[in-house]
N, C-alpha and C positions, 0 to 999 in steps of 0.2 A: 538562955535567951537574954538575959541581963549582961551578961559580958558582951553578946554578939551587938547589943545596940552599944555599949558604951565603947565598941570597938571602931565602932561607924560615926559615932560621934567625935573619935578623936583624928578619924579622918580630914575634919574641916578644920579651918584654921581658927583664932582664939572667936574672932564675929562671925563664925557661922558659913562663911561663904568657902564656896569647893573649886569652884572656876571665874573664868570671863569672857569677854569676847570683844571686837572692837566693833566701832561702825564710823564710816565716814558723819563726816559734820556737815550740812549742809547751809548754804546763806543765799541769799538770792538767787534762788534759781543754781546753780553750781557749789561746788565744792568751795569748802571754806576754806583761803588760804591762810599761811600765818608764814611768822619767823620766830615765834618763840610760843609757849602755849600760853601762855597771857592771852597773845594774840584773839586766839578762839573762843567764842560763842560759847556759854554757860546755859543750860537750860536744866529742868526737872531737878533741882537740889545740888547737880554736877558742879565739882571744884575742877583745880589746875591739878594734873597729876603731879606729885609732889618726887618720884622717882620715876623708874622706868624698871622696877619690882614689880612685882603683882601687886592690883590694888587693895585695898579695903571696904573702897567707897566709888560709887561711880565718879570719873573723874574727865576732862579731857588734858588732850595734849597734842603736840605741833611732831610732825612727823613726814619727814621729805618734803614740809613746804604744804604740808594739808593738814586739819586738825581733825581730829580724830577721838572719839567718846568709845574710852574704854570702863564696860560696863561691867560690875561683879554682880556674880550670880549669889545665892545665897544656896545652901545646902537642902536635899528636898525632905529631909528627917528632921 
């Protein structure tokens, strides 16, 4: 039983999180545009994605001209 969780546990990456997801960014009424992710709208703790890796941390970023909050999930164990 002890191998089966630390086998689950080594599933996630070192902070715990297993996936993500993205969602569009909203601003006034429509989609938020940008040309860089500077550009976009920061809310709930969210930084500038620092790659285009899998995150860490909730982050946004600029993507075909819309900005975009890609969110990490955390592991459910």
């Amino acid at each position: 039983m002890l191998a089966a969780a630390a086998a689950l546990m080594l599933a996630c990456n070192q902070v715990d999180l297993c996936s993500w997801h993205t969602e569009s960014v909203s601003s006034d009424g429509g989609a938020a545009r940008c040309l860089t992710s500077e550009d976009c709208p920061r809310e709930g703790g969210a930084v500038v994605c620092e790659t285009d890796a899998d995150p860490d941390r909730t982050c946004v970023r600029c993507a075909q001209g819309a900005c975009e909050r890609v969110v990490a999930e955390r592991c459910p164990w």
